[in-house]
C-alpha positions as CSV (number, residue, x, y, z in Angstrom):
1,X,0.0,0.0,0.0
2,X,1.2,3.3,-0.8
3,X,1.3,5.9,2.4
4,X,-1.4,8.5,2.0
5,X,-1.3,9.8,5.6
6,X,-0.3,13.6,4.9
7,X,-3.3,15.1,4.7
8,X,-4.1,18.5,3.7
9,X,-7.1,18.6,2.1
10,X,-8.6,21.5,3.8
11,X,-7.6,25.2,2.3
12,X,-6.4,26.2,5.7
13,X,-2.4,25.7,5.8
14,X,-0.1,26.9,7.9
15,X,1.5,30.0,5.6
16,X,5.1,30.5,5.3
17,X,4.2,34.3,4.2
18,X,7.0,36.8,3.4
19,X,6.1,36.7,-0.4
20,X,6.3,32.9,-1.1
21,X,3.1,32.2,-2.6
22,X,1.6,29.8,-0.5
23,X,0.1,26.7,-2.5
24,X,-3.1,24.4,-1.6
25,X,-2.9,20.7,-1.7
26,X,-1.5,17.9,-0.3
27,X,1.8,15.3,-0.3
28,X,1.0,12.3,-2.2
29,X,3.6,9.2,-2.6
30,X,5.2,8.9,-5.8
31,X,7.2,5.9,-5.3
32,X,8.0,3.9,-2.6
33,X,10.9,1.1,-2.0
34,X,10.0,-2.2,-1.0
35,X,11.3,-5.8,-1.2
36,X,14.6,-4.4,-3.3
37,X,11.5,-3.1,-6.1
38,X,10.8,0.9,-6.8
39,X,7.4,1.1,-7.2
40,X,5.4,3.8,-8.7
41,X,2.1,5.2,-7.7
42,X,0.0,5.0,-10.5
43,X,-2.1,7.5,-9.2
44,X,0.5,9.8,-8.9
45,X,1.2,9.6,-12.5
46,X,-1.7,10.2,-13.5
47,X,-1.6,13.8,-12.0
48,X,1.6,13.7,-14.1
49,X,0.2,12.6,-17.3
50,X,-2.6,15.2,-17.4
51,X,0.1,18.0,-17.3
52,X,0.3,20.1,-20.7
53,X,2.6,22.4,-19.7
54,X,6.2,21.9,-19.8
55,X,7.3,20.0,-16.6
56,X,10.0,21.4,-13.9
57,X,10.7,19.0,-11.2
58,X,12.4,20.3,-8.2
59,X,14.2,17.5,-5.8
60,X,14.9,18.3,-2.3
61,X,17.5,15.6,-1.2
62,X,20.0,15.2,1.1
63,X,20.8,13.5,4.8
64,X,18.1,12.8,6.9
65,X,17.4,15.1,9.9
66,X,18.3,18.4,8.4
67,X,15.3,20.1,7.5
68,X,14.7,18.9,4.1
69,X,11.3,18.2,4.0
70,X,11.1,21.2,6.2
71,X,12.7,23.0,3.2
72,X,10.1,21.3,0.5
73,X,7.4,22.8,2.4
74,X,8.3,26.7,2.5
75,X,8.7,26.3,-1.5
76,X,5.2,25.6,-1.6
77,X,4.9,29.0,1.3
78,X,3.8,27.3,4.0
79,X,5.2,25.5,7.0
80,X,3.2,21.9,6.7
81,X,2.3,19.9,4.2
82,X,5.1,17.0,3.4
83,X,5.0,15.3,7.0
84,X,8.1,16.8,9.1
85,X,9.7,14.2,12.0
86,X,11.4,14.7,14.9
87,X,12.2,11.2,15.7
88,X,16.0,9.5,15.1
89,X,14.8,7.4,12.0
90,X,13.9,9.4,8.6
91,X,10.5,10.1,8.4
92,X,10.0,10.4,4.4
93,X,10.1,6.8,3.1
94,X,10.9,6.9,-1.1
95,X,9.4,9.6,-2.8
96,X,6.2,12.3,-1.9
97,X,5.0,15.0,-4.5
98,X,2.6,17.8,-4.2
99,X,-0.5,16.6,-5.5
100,X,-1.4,19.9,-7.4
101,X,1.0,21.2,-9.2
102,X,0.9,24.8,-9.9
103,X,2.1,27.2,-13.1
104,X,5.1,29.4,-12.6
105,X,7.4,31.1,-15.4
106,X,5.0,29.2,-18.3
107,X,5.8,26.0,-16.2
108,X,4.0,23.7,-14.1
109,X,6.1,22.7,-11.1
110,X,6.0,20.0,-9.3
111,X,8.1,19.2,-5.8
112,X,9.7,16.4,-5.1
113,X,10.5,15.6,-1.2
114,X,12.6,12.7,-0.8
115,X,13.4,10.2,1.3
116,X,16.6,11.2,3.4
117,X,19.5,9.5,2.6
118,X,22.8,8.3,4.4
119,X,20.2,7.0,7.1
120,X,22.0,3.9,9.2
121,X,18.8,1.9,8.3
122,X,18.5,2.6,4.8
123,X,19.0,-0.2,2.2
124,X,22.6,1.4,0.3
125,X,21.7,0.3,-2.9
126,X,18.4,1.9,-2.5
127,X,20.3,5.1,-1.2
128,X,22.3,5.4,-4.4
129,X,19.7,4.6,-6.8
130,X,17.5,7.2,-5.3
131,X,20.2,9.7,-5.3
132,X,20.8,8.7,-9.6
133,X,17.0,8.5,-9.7
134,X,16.4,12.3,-8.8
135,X,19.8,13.5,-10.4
136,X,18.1,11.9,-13.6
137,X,14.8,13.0,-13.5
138,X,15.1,16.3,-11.8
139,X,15.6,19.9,-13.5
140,X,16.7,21.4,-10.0
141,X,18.4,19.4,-7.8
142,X,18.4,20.5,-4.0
143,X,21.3,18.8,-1.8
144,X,20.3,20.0,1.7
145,X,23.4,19.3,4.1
146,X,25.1,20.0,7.4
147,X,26.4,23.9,7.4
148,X,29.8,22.9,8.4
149,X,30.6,20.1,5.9
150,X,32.6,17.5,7.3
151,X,32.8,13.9,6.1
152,X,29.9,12.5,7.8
153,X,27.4,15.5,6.2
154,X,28.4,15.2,1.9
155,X,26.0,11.9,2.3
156,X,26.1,11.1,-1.4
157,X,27.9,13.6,-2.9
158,X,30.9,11.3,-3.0
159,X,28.9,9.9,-6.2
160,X,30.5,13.3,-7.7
161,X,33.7,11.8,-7.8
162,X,32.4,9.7,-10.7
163,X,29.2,9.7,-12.4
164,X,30.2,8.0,-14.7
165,X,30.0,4.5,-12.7
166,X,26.3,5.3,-12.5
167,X,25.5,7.0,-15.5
168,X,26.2,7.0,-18.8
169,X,26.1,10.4,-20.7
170,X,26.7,11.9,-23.7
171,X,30.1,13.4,-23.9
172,X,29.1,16.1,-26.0
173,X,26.0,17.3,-24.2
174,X,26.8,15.2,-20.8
175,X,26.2,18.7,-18.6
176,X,22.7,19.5,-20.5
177,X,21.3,16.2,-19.1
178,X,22.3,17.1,-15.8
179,X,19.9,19.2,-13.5
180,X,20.4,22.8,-12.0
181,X,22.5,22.0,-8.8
182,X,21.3,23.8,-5.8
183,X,23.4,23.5,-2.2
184,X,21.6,24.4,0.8
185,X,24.0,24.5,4.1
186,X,21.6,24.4,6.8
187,X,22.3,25.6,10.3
188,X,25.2,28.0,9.2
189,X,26.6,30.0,12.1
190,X,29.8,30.7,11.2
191,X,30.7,34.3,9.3
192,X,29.8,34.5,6.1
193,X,32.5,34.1,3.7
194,X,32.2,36.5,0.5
195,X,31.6,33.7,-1.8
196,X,29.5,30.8,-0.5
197,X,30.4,28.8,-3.8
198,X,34.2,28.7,-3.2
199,X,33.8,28.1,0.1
200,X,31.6,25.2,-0.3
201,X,34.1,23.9,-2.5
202,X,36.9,24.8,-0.8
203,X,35.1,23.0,2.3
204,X,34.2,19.8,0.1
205,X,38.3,19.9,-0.9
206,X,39.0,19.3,2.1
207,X,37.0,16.4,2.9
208,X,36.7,14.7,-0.8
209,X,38.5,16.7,-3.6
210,X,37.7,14.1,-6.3
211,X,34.0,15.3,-5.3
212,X,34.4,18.9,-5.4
213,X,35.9,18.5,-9.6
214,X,33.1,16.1,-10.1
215,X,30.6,18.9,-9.3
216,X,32.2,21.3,-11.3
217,X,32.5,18.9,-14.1
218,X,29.4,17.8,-14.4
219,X,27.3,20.9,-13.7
220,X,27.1,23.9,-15.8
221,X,26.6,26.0,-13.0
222,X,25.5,25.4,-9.5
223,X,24.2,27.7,-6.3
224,X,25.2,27.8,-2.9
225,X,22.8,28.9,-0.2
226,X,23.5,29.4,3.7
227,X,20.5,29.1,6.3
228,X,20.8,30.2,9.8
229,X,19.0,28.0,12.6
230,X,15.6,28.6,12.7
231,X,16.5,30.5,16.0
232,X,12.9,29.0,17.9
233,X,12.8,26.7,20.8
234,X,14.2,22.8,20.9
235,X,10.4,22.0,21.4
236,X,8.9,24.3,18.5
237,X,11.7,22.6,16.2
238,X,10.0,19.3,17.0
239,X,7.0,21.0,15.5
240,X,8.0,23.4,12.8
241,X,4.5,22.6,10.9
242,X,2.2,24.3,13.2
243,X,5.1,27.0,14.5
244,X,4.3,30.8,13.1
245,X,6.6,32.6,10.8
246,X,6.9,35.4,13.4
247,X,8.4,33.0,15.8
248,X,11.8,32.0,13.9
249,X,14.8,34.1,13.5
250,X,14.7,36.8,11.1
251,X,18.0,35.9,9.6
252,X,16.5,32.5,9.0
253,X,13.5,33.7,7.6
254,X,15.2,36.3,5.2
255,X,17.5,33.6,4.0
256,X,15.0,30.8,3.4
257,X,13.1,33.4,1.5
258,X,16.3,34.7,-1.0
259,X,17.2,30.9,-1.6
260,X,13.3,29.8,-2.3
261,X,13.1,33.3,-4.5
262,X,16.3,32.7,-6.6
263,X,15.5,28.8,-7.0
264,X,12.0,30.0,-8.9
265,X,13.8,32.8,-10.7
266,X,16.1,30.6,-12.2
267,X,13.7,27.8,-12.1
268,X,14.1,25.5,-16.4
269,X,11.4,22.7,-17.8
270,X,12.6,19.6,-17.9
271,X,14.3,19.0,-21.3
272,X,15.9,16.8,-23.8
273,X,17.8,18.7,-26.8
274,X,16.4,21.8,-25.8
275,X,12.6,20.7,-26.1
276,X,10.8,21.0,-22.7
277,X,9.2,18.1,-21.7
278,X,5.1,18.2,-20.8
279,X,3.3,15.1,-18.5
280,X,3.3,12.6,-20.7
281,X,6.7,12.3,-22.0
282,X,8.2,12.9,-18.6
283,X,6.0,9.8,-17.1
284,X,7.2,7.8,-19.5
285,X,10.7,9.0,-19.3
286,X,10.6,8.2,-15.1
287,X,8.5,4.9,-15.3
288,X,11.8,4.0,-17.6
289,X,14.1,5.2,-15.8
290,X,12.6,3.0,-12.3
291,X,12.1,0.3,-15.2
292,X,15.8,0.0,-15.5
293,X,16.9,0.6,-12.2
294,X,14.4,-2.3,-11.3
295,X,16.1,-5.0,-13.9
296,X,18.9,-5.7,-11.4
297,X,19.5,-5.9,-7.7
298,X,22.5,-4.7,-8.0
299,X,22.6,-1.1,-9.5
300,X,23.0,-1.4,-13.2
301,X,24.3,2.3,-15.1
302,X,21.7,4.3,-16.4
303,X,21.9,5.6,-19.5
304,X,20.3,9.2,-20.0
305,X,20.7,9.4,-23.6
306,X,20.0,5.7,-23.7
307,X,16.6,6.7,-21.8
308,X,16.4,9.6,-23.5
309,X,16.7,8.1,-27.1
310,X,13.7,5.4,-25.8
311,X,11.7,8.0,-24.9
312,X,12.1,9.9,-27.9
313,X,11.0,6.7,-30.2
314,X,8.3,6.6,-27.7
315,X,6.5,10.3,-28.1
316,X,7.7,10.3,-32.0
317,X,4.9,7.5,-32.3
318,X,2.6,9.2,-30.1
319,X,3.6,12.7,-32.1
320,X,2.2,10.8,-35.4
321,X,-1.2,9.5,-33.4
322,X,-1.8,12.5,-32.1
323,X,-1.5,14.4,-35.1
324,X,-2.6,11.6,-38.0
325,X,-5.6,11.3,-35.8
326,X,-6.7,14.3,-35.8
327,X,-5.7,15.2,-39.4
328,X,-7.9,12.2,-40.3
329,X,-11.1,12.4,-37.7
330,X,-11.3,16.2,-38.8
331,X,-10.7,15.5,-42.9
332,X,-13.6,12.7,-41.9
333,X,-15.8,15.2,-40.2
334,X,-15.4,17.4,-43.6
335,X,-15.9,14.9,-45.8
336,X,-19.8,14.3,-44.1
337,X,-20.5,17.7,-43.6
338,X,-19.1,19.3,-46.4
339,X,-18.2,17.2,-49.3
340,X,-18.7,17.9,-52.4
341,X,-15.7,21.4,-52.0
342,X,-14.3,23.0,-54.8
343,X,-10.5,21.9,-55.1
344,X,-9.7,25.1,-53.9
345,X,-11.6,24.9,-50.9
346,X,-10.2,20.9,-50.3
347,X,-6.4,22.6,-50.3
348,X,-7.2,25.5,-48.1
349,X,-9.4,23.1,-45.8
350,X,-6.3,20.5,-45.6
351,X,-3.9,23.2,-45.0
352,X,-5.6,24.4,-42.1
353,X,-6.1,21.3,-40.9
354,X,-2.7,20.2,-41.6
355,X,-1.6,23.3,-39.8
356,X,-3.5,22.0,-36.8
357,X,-1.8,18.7,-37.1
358,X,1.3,19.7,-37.0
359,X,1.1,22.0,-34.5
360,X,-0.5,18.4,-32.5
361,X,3.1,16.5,-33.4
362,X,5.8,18.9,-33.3
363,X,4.0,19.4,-29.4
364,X,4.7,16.1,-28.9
365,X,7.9,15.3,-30.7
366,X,11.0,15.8,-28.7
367,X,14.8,15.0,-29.8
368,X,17.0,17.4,-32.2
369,X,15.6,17.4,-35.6
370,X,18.1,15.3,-37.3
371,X,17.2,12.3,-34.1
372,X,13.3,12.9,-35.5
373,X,13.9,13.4,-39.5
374,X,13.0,9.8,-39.9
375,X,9.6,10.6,-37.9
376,X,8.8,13.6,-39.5
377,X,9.2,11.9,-42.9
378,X,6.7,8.9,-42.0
379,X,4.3,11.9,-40.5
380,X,4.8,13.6,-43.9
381,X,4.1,10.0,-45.9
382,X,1.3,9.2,-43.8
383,X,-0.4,12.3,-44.2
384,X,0.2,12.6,-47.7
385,X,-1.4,9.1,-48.0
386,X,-4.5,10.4,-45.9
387,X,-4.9,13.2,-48.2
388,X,-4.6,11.3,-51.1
389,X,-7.6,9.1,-49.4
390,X,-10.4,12.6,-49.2
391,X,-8.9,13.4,-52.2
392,X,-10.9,10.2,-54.2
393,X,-14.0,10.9,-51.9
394,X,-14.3,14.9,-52.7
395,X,-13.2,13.4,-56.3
396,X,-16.2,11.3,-56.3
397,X,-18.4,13.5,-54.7
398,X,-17.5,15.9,-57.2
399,X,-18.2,13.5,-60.1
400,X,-21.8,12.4,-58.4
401,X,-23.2,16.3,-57.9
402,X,-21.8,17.1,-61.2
403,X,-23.5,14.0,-62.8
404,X,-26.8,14.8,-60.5
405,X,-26.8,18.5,-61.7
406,X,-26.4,17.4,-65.5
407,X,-29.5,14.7,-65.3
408,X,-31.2,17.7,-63.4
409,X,-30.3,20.3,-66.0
410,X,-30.9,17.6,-68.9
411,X,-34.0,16.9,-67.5
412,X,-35.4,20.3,-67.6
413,X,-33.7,21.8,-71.2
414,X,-33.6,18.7,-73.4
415,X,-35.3,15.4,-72.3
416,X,-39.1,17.6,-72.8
417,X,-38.0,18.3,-76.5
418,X,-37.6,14.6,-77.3
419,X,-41.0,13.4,-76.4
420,X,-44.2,13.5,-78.6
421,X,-46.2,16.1,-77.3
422,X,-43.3,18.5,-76.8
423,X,-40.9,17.9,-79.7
424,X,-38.6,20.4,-80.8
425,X,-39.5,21.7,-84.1
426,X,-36.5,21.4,-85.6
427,X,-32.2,20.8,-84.8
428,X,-31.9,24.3,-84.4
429,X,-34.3,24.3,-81.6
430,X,-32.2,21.2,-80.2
431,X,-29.0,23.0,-80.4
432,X,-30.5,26.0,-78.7
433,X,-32.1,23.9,-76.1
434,X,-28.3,22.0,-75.6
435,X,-26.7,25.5,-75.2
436,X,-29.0,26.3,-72.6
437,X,-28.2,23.4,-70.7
438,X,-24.2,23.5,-71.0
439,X,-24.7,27.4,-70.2
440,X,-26.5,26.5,-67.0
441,X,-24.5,23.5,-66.5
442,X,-21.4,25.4,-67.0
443,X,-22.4,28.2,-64.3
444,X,-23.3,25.4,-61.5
445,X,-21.2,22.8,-62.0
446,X,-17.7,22.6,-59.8
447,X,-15.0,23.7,-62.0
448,X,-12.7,21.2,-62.0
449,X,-11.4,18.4,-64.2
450,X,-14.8,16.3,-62.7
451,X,-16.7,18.8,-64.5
452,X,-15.0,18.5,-68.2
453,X,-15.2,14.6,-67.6
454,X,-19.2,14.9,-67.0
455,X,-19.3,17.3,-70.2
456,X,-17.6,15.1,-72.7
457,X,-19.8,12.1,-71.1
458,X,-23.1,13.9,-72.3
459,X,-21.4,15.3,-75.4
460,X,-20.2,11.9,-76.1
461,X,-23.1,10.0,-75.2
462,X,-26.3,11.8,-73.8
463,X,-26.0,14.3,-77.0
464,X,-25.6,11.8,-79.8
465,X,-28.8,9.3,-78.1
466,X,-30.6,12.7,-78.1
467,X,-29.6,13.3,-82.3
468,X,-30.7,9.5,-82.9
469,X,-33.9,9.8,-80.7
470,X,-34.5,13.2,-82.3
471,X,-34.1,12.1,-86.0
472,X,-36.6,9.0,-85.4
473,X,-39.5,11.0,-84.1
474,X,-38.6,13.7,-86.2
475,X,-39.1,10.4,-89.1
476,X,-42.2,9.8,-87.1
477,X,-43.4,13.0,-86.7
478,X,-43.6,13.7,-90.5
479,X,-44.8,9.8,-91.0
480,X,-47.7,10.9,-88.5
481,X,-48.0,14.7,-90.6
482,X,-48.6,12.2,-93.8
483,X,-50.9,10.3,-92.3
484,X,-53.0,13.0,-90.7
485,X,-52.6,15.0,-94.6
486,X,-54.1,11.9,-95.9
487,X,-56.5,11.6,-93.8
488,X,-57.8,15.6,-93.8
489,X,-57.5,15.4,-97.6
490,X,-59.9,12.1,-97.4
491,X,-62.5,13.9,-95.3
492,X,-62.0,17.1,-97.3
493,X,-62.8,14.7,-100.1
494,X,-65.9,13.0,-98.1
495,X,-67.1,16.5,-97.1
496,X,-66.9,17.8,-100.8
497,X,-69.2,15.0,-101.6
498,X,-71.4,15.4,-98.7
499,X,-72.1,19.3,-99.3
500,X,-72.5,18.1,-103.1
501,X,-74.9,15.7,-102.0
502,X,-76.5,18.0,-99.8
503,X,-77.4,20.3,-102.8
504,X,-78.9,17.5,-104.6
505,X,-81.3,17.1,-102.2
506,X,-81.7,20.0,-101.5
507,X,-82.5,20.7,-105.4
508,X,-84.8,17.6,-105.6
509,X,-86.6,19.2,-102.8
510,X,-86.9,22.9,-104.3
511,X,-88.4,20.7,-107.0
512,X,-90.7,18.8,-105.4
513,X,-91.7,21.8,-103.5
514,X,-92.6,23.6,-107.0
515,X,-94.4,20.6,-108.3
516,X,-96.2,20.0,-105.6
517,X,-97.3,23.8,-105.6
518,X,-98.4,23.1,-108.8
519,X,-100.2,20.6,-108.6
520,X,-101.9,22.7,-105.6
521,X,-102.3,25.0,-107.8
522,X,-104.1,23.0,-110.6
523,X,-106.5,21.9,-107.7
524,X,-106.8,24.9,-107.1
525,X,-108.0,25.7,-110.9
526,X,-109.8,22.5,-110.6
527,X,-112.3,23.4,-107.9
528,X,-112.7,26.7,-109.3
529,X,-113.5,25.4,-112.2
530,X,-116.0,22.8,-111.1
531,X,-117.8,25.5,-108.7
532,X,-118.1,27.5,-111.9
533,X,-119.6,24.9,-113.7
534,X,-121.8,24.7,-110.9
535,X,-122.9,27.6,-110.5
536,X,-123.9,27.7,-114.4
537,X,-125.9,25.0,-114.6
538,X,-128.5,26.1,-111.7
């Protein structure tokens, strides 16, 4: 079980003050020892992971019993918060961090208290790979010390003398793998000398001189601070977390605050080549690092650039996933909303998007660019590919609304002239009806090479079945015209007879009419006559 037993969930801290910013939060375990295994809190790297800021870790190390974790708190400006002890044993076991890491000069800081070394009960091969551990992972490295050093207080700065049985560095750019070196000589009452870095070294000289070059050789520069006692009572020591800032020494407190000041104001990301690291890459660069130092019992060298050159593979693959996802998922998401685009609008949509992407890998790509030229080429190839992919889709879509709009436009200027009922009169008509359709065509259509290929299709094929339909019922039609002449001369024919045959009747009628008056008429005579003849013989 990891130990979650500092607890500081409530806002109310004890502040340091005296313009430390004082940060909420607790101490959560990092990574803890046990059985001859390092062993990393998973939760813990999860905070770590969810960091997108560049990363600086500061270490506090250094011999048990001298205020260290004491030290880890006022950085944070406050007096609690990683657990303080009083007792002979070391109270920090392995490694705590803050469990809210907070933003300072564009980076997100998080401390580091660890476990005090050069204790009697501490495993030494645990002592030394913890010392390694936070030289490695560490872009300030706080040795907190004895004020006088003798040979009992340099604890594991006798690893100084040789790093190189440890860790394996780059010749070239062995110091730029190597944190910030901070010194912190705590309980200094002696005068103070005009140059605390020469007479730290001087001081180290005396005891170990092999350690005092190895500092200077392998650090490109390096501070020196000197702390007073804290000036307060043996029985307020024993509680430093609840003790106010008004009750320690002002010297102590005006010294703690310089060396906590400078440390931020000279406070670098975590790097490799230059490129700060964020959460992700630096999790992966410390589960390796524990990863290594966990393949042997014994302490095996570990090798930064050998680390660093792992976890450079390792982000150049996430540095394509990240940005070949989203190049794809948003080229995707444009291809359903959008699709059919005008080839201009494809390359100034894939360049944007593209610019995106990038932006999504280089964030994530670490390394020099001639370690990541093979990357960045495979990003380029993939992408290119992936284009080439939208490209056939917006291709075809093109083709399709193209093809759509031409049936549409065909429907309306030229299939109605080659039916029955409304057929053009003649080809002139046709062609007149075509240009209107190319014109409209022309004007609606994407302009692009799609386009001209739907053009030639209905030139080619649409236009000359619209010529052979057109001649046959053009055939037809005058068939039909004969037919109907024919026929209308036939009943012009039929009609001539019948208005000829009308006027015979109509004659025999007139005739009848006049004999038949007539014969009235003779009648008539006839009974005049016969009354007459009458009339005589009475």
């Amino acid at each position: 079980m990891f130990d979650y037993y500092y607890d500081n969930d409530n806002d109310d801290g004890n502040k340091f003050g005296e313009g430390i910013p004082y940060r909420k939060g607790k101490a959560i375990q990092l990574i803890k020892y046990e059985n001859g295994t390092i062993i990393l809190n998973k939760e813990s790297l999860e905070i770590i992971k969810n960091i997108e800021e560049p990363v600086a870790i500061i270490s506090v190390v250094g011999s048990y019993r001298r205020g260290k974790s004491y030290f880890a708190n006022v950085l944070h400006g406050r007096h609690d918060g990683f657990e303080l002890g009083s007792k002979v044993d070391s109270c920090t076991k392995g490694i705590f961090m803050w469990d809210t890491p907070f933003i300072h000069n564009d980076c997100r800081v998080i401390i580091l208290d660890c476990e005090g070394i050069d204790d009697p009960k501490q495993d030494e091969v645990w002592a030394t790979k913890l010392f390694i551990l936070c030289l490695a992972i560490s872009s300030t490295f706080v040795y907190n010390i004895n004020g006088i050093v003798g040979k009992d207080d340099i604890g594991k700065l006798y690893t100084m003398t040789d790093l190189s049985k440890f860790l394996i560095n780059s010749e070239d750019d062995e110091k730029d793998y190597l944190p910030r070196l901070v010194v912190l000589l705590r309980d200094f009452g002696l005068l103070e000398p005009d140059d605390f870095k020469e007479y730290f070294l001087e001081k180290l000289t005396q005891v170990n001189s092999d350690a005092a070059d190895g500092i200077t050789d392998h650090f490109k520069d390096f501070d020196v601070y000197a702390l007073p006692h804290p000036g307060c009572k043996k029985k307020v020591l024993h509680e430093l977390e609840k003790v106010e800032t008004s009750q320690l020494d002002s010297e102590f407190i005006s010294k703690m605050t310089q060396a906590v000041s400078e440390i931020y104001d000279t406070i670098t990301a975590k790097k490799i080549n230059s490129k700060s690291m964020t959460g992700i890459p630096f999790s992966k660069f410390l589960e390796d690092c524990v990863n290594h130092m966990n393949s042997d019992n014994n302490f095996n060298k570990l090798s930064l650039p050998t680390q660093y050159t792992s976890l450079i593979n390792f982000m150049s693959k996430l540095a394509i996933d990240v940005g070949f996802s989203y190049y794809s998922t948003m080229m995707t998401i444009r291809s359903i909303d959008d699709f059919p685009i005008s080839w201009e609008n494809f390359e100034n949509e894939h360049c944007m998007i593209l610019s995106n992407a990038d932006f999504l890998f280089n964030e994530k790509l670490i390394g020099s660019y001639q370690q990541t030229l093979d990357i960045r080429k495979d990003f380029d190839n993939l992408i290119e590919d992936e284009k080439n992919k939208f490209n056939k889709i917006n291709s075809e879509a093109i083709k399709n609304y193209n093809l759509n709009l031409a049936n549409s436009l065909w429907r309306v200027h030229v299939k109605p002239g080659l039916t029955a009922d409304s057929l053009f009169e003649d080809h002139n008509e046709f062609n007149s009806a075509l240009d209107s359709f190319m014109q409209e065509y022309t004007n609606e259509s994407f302009n692009s090479p799609e386009a001209m290929e739907v053009y030639k299709q209905f030139k080619e094929n649409e236009t000359e079945s619209a010529l052979e339909t057109l001649d046959k019922m053009f055939k037809l039609r005058d068939a039909t015209n004969a037919v109907k002449d024919a026929h209308q001369e036939l009943i012009d024919q039929i009609n001539q007879f019948q208005e000829r045959l009308d006027q015979l009747l109509l004659e025999k009628c007139q005739e009848e009419y006049e004999y038949n008056e007539r014969i009235d008429e003779l009648i008539s005579k006839i009974d005049e006559l016969n009354l007459q003849l009458s009339s005589s013989s009475n």
